[in-house]
ZATORZA-908642 format. One record per residue (C-alpha): z, x, y. Coordinates in steps of 0.02 Angstrom, whole numbers, padded with zeros to 5 digits, always signed. Example, Ala and Ser with C-alpha at 12.3 -4.5 7.8 and 13.67 -1.06 7.14 Angstrom:
! residues 2
+00390+00615-00225/+00357+00684-00053/
END
This chain:
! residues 509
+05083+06643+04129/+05062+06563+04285/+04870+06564+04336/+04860+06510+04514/+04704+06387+04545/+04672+06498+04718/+04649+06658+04574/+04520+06555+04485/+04331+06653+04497/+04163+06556+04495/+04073+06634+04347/+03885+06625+04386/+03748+06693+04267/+03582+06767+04360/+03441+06720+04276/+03274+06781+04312/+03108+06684+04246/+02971+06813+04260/+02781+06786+04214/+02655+06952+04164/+02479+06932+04146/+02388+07012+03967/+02225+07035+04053/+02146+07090+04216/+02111+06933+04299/+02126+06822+04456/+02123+06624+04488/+02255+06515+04506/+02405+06551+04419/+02349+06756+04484/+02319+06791+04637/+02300+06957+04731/+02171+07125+04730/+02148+07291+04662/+02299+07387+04567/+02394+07187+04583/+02258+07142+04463/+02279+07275+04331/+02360+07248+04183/+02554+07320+04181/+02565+07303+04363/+02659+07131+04320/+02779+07202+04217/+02816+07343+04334/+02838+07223+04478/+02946+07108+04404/+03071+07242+04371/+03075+07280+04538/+03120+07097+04576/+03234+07066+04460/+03327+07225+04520/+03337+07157+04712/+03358+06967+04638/+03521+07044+04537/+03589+07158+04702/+03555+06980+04828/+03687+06875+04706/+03790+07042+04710/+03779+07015+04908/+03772+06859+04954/+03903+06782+04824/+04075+06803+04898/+04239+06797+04850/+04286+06700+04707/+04148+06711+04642/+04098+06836+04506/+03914+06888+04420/+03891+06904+04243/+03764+06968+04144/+03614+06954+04212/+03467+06909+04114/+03285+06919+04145/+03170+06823+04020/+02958+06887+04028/+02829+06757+03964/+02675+06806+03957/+02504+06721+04016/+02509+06620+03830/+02655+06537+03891/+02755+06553+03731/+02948+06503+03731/+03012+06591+03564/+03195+06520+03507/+03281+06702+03555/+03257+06677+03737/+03378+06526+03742/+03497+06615+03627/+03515+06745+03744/+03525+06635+03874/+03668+06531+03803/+03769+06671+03727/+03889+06679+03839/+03904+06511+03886/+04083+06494+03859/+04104+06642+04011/+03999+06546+04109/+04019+06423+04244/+03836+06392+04328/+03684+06467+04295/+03612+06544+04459/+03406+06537+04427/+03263+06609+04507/+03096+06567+04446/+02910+06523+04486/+02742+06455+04431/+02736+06426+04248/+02898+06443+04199/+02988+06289+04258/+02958+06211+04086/+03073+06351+04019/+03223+06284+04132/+03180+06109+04102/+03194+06147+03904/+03363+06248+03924/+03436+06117+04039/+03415+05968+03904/+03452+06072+03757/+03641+06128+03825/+03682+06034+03989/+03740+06156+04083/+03751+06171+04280/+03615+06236+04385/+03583+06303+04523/+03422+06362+04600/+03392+06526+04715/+03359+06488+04892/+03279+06640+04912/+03107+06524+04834/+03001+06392+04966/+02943+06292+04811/+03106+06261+04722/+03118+06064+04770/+02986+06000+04641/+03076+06101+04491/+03227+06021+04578/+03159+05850+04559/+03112+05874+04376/+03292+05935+04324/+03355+05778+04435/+03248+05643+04349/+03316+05708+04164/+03487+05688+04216/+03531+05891+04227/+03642+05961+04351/+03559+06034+04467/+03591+06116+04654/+03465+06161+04767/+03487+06211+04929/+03349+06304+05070/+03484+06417+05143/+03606+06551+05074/+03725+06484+05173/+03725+06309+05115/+03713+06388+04945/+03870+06488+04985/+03959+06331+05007/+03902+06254+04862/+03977+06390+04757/+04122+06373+04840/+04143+06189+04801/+04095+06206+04634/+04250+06359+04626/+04372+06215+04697/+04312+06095+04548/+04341+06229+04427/+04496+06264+04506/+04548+06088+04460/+04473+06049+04303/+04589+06221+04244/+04748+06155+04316/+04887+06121+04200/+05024+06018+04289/+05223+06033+04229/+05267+05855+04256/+05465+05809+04258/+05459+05612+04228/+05621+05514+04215/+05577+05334+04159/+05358+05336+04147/+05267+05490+04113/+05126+05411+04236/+05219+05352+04377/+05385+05364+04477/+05475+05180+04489/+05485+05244+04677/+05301+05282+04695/+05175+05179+04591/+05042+05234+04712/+04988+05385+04601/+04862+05423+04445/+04852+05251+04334/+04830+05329+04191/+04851+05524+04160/+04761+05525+04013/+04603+05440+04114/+04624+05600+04253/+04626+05711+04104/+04460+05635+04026/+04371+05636+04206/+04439+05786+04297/+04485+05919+04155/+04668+05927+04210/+04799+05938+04081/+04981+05875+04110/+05127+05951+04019/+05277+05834+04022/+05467+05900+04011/+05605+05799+04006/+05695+05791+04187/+05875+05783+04104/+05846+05962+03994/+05773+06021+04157/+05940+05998+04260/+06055+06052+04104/+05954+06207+04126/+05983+06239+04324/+06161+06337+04261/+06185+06450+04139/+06205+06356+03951/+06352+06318+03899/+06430+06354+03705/+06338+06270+03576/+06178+06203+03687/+06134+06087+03828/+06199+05916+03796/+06042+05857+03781/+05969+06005+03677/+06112+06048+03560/+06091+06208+03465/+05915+06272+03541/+05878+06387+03638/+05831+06346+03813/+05769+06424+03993/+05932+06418+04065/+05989+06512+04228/+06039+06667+04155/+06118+06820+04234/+05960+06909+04276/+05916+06733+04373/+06061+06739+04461/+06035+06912+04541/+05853+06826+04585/+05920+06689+04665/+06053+06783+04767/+05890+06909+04815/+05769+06752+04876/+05919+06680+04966/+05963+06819+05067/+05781+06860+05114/+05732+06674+05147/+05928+06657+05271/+05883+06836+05349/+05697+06780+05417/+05716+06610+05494/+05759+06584+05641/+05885+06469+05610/+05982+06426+05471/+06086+06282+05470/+06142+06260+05284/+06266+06329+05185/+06221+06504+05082/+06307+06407+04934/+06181+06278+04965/+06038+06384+04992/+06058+06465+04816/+06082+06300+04726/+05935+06252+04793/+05835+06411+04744/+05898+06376+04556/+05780+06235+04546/+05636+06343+04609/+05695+06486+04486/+05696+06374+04327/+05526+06280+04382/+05444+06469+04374/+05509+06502+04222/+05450+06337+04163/+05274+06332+04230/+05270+06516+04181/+05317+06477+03991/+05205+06322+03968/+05045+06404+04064/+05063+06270+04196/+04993+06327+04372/+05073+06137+04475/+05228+06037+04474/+05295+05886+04528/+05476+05806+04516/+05542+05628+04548/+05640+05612+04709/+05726+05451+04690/+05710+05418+04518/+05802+05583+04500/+05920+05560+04635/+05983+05411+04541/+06034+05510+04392/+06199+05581+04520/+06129+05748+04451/+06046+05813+04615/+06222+05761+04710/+06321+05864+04565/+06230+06004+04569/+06200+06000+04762/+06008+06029+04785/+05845+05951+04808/+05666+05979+04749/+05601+06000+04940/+05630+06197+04948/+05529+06227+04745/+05396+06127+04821/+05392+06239+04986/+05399+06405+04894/+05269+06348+04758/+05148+06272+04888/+05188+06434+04977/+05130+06539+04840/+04961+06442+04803/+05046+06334+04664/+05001+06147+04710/+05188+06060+04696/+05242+05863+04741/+05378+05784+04788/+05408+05595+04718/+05318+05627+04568/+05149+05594+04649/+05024+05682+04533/+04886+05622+04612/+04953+05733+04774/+04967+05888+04671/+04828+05876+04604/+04731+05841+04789/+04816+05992+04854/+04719+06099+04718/+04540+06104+04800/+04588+06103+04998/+04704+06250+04936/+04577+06353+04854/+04452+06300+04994/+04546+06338+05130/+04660+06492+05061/+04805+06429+05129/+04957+06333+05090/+04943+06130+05105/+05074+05997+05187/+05115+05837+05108/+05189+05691+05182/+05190+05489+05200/+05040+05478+05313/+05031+05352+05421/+04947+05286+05605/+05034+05272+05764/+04975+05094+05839/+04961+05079+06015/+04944+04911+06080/+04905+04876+06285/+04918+05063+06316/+05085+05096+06230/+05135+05182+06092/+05207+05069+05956/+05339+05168+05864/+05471+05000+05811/+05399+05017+05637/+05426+05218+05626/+05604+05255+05646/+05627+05405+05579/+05474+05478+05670/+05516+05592+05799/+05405+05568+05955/+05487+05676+06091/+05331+05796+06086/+05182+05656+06116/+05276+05549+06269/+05213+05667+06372/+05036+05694+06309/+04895+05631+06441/+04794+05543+06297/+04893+05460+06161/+04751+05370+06071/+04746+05380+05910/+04867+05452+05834/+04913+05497+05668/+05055+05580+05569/+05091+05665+05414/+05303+05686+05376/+05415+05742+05243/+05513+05893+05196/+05417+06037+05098/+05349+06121+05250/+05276+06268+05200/+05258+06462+05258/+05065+06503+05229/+04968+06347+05319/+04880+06477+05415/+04830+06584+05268/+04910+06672+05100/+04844+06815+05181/+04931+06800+05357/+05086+06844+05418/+05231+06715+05398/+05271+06629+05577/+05424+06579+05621/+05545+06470+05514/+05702+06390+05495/+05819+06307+05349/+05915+06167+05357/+05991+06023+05257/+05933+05875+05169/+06095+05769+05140/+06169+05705+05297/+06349+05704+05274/+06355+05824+05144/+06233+05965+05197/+06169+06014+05028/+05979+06034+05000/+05914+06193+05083/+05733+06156+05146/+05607+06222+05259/+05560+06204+05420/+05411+06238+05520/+05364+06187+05698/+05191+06143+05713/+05180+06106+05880/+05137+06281+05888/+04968+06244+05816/+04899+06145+05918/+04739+06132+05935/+04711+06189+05758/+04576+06067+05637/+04651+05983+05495/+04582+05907+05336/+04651+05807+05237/+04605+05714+05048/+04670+05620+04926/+04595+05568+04754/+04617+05366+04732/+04734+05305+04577/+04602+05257+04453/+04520+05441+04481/+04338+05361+04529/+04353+05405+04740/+04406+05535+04830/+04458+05503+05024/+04402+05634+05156/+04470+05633+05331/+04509+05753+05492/+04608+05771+05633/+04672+05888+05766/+04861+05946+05776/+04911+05876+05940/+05108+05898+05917/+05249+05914+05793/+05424+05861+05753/+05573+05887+05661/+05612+06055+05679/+05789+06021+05737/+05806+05863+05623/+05877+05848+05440/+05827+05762+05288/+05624+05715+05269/+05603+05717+05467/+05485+05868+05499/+05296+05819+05525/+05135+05868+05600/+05062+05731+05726/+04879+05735+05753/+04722+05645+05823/+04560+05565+05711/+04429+05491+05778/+04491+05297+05760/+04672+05298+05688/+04642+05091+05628/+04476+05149+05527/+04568+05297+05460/+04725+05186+05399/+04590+05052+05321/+04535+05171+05209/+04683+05279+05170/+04780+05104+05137/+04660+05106+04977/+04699+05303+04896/+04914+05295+04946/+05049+05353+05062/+05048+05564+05044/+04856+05625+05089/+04892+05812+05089/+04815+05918+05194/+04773+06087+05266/+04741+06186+05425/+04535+06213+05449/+04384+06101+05432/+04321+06081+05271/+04267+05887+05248/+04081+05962+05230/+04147+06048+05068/+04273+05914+05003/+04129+05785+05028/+04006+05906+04907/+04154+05896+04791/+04173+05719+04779/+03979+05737+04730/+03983+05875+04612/+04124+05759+04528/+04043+05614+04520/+04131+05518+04628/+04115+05379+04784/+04192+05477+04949/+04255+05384+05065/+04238+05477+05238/+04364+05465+05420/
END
């Protein structure tokens, strides 16, 4: 089953902290007059605001992110904290992602108790003026704690803290060819997968790229070559009828299409199997090697590429890289589930310009028709490979307009996507990247200026856009690698919180 990170709900608890008084008295841990002060009037109140405390989470919490089972604890004026209230409170921990809390005076020891007995996450109701110093207690004992003044900071909060669940649940099919942690042709990725596993919570589910290909056609009499006598995923018939179905609809809505229908549905083979793959091993991300694969002669026999599985994954909400970068997958998770749209990855990279002009010697394959006529060409940036994808402005908006062409040059196979975004200019971008040893995460924005590519072949489509100093930006990304995905829409605010909420140093441009 594939379980898309952008499916993944925030499970938050509501827990209510409510104090009654025994007696009919005032001073001050009581205050008030007249029927306030008689005993039972307590009791009776607090249902009332537990009730509206339980219908403002059912309000204010938005998508994503689900209640379940509230829970309002009483203590009484002889402040008593019997051993069923934090049973109740931790029975369905394993169902439960933060615990949403509102409380007030004398009851703060109750938190501070449940917080060091199970070390759970925290986060306090907004709703309260007085929260801070019950903040600064769970702080100080190492809990984790969030505490925020306004709904709508707490609204974003939630939503971060979605995003890191998102990526602590993702389960990445990995196709390696010679190291399981790195491509030979990219060795700016995760160090250590096992370390990213410990750290972040993601697992990663290696196949072996050989089996992988044997399985792109139907199997042959006796077994795979290199799975003799098992059965395997292979193309079937029913996958075959599939293929011809995705073809046809993906041909009859670009715009353009210049590949070869043959072509196009060896290509969409790839993406076929990887479903069937990610679906079979509960994996919800991929990545493939690109040159380490290409070296095999398998991708030239078999006449496709990668580039159009990652375009129709990413499409779909399924993080997917090229080049066996991991640690781009795996950075495509949160800004996906963040933003609710589809991500671009691509060898990012400055455009200099020295005395005024635009130095461009060093990027060859770059095309630049669309910025020699823009009035300000200061800093520049660029993001530029193949996978374009068809939901960058939303899984929930209509696609815009495509086309298909080739990857090889000479020989035309390798259907892949393209997508002009010069038409979004204008349009924020964010972008992130976690670093190789899985301690930083890099943070940066731009605006989409231009685009390129769309009549090119090969790994020459790319979004160009402006940052705010393109030399500071390329000083830090030199330090996280070459493909900083990113997405349409500012959310650093919310990437930056993440970083936080993971423990990590964030470095900002």
């Amino acid at each position: 089953m594939i379980r898309k990170g952008v499916d993944i709900e925030l499970n938050v608890k509501p827990v209510f902290l409510a104090l009654y008084h025994k007696a009919s008295y005032e001073g001050p841990c009581r205050f008030g007059s007249g029927d306030a002060l008689k005993v039972g009037f307590d009791k009776h109140l607090n249902q009332e605001l537990y009730k509206g405390f339980v219908q403002k989470c059912e309000e204010k919490f938005h998508e994503g992110v689900k209640v379940v089972n509230p829970v309002m604890i009483e203590r009484s004026d002889d402040w008593e904290s019997p051993e069923e209230w934090f049973e109740t409170l931790i029975e369905d921990r394993e169902n439960v992602d933060l615990y949403f809390v509102n409380l007030g005076l004398g009851r703060s020891d109750i938190l501070l108790e449940f917080a060091a007995r199970y070390d759970v996450p925290i986060a306090l109701d907004p709703s309260l003026n007085f929260i801070s110093g019950t903040a600064a207690a769970l702080y100080n004992r190492g809990a984790e704690v969030y505490c925020h003044f306004t709904w709508e900071d707490m609204q974003t909060q939630l939503r971060v803290l979605r995003a890191r669940k998102a990526i602590q649940k993702m389960r990445v099919l990995t196709l390696p060819r010679f190291n399981s942690n790195t491509a030979l042709a990219g060795a700016d990725s995760f160090n250590n997968l096992d370390e990213i596993t410990s750290k972040f919570g993601t697992i990663f589910r290696p196949r072996n790229l050989h089996e992988f290909l044997d399985q792109m056609t139907p199997a042959v009499e006796g077994g795979n070559p290199t799975t003799p006598g098992r059965e395997t995923l292979d193309i079937n018939e029913d996958d075959m009828r599939e293929i011809d179905e995705i073809a046809e609809k993906l041909m009859g809505g670009a715009c353009v299409v210049d590949v070869k229908s043959e072509y196009v549905k060896s290509t969409i083979a790839a993406y076929v199997l990887a479903k069937k793959y990610l679906d079979a091993l509960d994996c919800n991300a991929f990545v493939a090697p690109c040159p380490d694969a290409c070296s095999t002669r398998r991708l030239n026999e078999l006449k496709f590429t990668f580039c159009m599985t990652h375009s129709l994954l990413i499409s779909q909400g399924i993080p997917s890289a090229c080049e066996y970068d991991v640690a781009a997958a795996v950075s495509m998770m949160p800004l996906m589930v963040l933003s609710n749209s589809s991500a671009f990855m691509g060898n990012t990279a400055p455009i200099p310009m020295v005395n005024g002009e635009l130095v461009t010697s060093a990027l060859p394959t770059l095309d630049t028709a669309q910025i020699e006529n823009l009035e300000d060409k200061s800093n520049l940036y660029f993001s530029q490979h193949s996978p374009a994808t068809l939901k960058m402005c939303g899984f929930d908006q209509p696609t815009k307009e495509y086309g298909l062409r080739h990857f090889a040059f000479e020989q035309g196979f390798g259907a892949i996507v393209r997508y002009d975004h010069a038409q979004d200019a204008g349009q924020p971008v964010t972008l992130a990247r976690f670093s190789g040893d899985g301690k930083s995460l890099f943070v940066g924005k731009g605006t989409i200026v231009a685009g390129g590519g769309f009549d090119r072949q090969n790994c020459h489509g790319n979004i160009i856009y402006r940052v705010a100093d393109n030399m500071d930006f390329a000083n830090k990304q030199k330090k996280f690698g070459n493909h900083v995905p990113l997405v349409y829409g500012d959310y650093v605010k919310e990437m930056v919180m993440l970083g936080e909420a993971m423990g990590l140093e964030v470095v900002t441009a």
